[in-house]
N, C-alpha and C positions, 0 to 999 in steps of 0.2 A: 846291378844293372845289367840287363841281357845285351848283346854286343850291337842288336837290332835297333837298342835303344839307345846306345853310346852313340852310334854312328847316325842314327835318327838328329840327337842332341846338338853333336857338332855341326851337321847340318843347317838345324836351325839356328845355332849357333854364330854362324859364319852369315845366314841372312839377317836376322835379327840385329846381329852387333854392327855388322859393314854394310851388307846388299843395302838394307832397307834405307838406314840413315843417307846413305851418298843418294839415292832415288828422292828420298825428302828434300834433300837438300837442293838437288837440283831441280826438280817440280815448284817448290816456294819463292827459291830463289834464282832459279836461271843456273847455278854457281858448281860444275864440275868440280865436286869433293875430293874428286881420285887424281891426287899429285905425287902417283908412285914412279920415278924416270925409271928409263930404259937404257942406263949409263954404265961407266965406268968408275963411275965419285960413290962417296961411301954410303948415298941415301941409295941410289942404285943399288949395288951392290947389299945393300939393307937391305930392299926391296926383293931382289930376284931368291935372297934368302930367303924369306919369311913369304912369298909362291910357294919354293919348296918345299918347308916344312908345312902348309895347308894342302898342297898336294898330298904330300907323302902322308899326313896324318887320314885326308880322305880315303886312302889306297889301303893305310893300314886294316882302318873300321870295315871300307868295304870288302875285305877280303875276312876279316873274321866275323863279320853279318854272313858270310858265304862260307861258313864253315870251318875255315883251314885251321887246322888242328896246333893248340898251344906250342908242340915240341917246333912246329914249323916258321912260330912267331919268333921264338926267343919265349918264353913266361918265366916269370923266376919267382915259381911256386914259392920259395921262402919268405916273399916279401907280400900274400895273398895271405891276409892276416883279416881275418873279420872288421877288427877295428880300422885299419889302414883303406879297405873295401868300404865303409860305413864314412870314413870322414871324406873319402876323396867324393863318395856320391852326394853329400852335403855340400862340398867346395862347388860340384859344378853348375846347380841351380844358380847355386848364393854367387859365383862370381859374372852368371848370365844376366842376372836379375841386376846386377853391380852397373853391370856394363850400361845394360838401358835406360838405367837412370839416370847415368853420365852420361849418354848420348842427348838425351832428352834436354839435361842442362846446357849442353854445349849449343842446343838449338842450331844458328845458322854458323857457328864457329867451327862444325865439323869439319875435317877434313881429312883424309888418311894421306901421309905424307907432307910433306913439308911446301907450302904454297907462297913458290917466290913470286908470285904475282899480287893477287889479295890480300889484304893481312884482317881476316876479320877482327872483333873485337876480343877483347882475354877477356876469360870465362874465370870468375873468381868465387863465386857463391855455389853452394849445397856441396856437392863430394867433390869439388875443386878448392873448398876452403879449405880440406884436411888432406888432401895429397895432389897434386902439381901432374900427375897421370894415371887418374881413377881407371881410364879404359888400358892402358898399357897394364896396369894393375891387375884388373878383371882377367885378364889374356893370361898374367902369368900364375894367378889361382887356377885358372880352370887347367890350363897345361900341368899343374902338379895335382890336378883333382884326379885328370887320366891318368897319369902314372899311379895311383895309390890307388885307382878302381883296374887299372888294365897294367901290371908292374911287368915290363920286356923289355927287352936291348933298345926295341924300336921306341917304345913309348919312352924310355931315359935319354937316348938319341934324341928326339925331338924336342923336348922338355929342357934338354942343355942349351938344344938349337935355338932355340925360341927362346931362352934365357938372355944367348948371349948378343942374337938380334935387335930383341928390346930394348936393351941397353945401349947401343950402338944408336940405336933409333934415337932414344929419347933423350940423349946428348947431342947429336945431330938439332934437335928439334931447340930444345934449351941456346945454342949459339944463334939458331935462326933467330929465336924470339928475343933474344938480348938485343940483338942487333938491329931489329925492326922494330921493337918496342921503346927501346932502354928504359929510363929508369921507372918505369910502373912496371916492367918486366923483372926488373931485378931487385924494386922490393920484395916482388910477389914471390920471386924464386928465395928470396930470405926470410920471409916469414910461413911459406907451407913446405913441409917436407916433400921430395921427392916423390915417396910413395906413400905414409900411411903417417 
């Protein structure tokens, strides 16, 4: 994948999975999707993380669409394996494609961030019956698809970052919804795994 096309990818990437849906959402249903705070609490602090790393992932692509030369990325030619280049550019479709079909289910449930105000309905059918966060899922394939098509300091940097955000996120998210749901939340959270 030429790097015009990596950074092409996560572009549409970033509208396809988030722009689009939170504009759906609020077009059909009135209903601001975007409940990322601007705080000091740990969904905050979640949140001004995982800007960053969509920044800095933006910064990186566009700067190697512009040319600037491997030795200046970080590359670590030993890990630029054919095989490793071939599966991470199959990860990144398959986890785009992931994403929009979990977005699609989630319908008017969308929301990025945690929404102490609304509580829409839980979303239990199609790639929510086999993992509990198909779109956090999608996120963390495509982040290891970059590192195995573009392997650098920066792309393993990011890839942790966004590892360890995720996680932080989606346990944030799991106490919100025990709490606002109870017990149809915490069947639900006992009978689908976490991720897969």
């Amino acid at each position: 994948m030429s790097d015009i096309a990596l950074l092409g990818y996560f572009l549409a990437f970033f509208g396809l999975a988030f722009v689009w849906p939170t504009v759906r959402v609020w077009r059909r249903d009135g209903v601001n999707a975007l409940m990322l705070p601007h705080d000091d609490s740990a969904a905050g602090v979640a949140a001004a993380g995982m800007r960053v790393v969509i920044a800095a992932l933006v910064l990186l692509l566009t700067l190697r669409a512009a040319g600037v030369p491997d030795a200046a990325i970080g590359i670590m030619p030993w890990l630029q394996h054919p095989a490793f280049v071939a599966a991470g550019s199959l990860m990144l479709p398959a986890a785009l494609l992931w994403i929009i079909v979990a977005q699609a289910q989630m319908g008017r449930s969308w929301r990025i961030g945690i929404d102490t105000g609304d509580q829409p309905p839980l979303v239990r059918h199609g790639l929510f019956a086999r993992s509990r966060n198909p779109i956090f899922l999608g996120m963390r394939i495509a982040m290891a698809g970059l590192f195995l098509v573009l392997p650098s300091a920066p792309t393993l940097a990011l890839l942790v970052a966004a590892e360890v955000l995720i996680q932080v996120q989606v346990r944030l998210e799991e106490v919100h919804l025990a709490s606002r749901l109870g017990d149809p939340y915490r069947a639900y959270f006992h009978d689908v795994p976490r991720w897969l």
